[in-house]
Residue, then its C-alpha position, 0 to 999 in steps of 0.5 A: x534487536x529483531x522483533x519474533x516473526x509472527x503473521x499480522x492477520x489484517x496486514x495481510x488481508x491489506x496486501x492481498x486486497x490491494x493485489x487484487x483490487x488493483x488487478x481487477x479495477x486497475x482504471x483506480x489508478x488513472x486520472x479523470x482524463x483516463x491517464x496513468x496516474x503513476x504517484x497513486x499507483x507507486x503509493x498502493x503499490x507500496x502499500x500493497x508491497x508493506x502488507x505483504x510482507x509484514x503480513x506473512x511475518x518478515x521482517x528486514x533486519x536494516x532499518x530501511x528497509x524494515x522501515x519502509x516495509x513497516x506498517x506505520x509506512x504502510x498506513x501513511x501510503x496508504x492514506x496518501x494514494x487514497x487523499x490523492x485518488x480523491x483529490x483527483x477525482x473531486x471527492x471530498x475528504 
């Protein structure tokens, strides 16, 4: 049915990290040509969004969105905005 909510410790570290590395260092998120880089910043977004809600200890009840905040999801967003910011940047991975 619904799993207890209980507080996921390194979840949330994620989420708040995220929040604040973005808002201090947000030239993260541009290319090398100093644009925008809108698919790293949906994915860390993303990322950011799943560990703070899974870190606090909701849970969605309908599977999308449980699904999307989940943190399998999280960790693949993660990875993803991270493979894409070294790609861009030449960083070997």
């Amino acid at each position: 049915m619904s799993e207890p909510a209980r507080t996921r410790p390194l979840a949330l570290l994620l989420g708040v990290g995220l929040m604040l590395g973005i808002s201090l260092q947000p030239q993260w998120l541009t290319t090398p040509e100093g644009l925008a880089d809108h698919p790293a910043a949906m994915l860390l977004m993303w990322a950011m969004s799943a560990g703070l809600v899974r870190g606090v200890g909701f849970v969605p009840q309908h599977w999308l969105p449980r699904w999307l905040l989940g943190l399998p999801a999280m960790a693949l967003a993660l990875l993803a905005a991270l493979w894409r910011m070294a790609s861009l940047h030449g960083l070997a991975i």
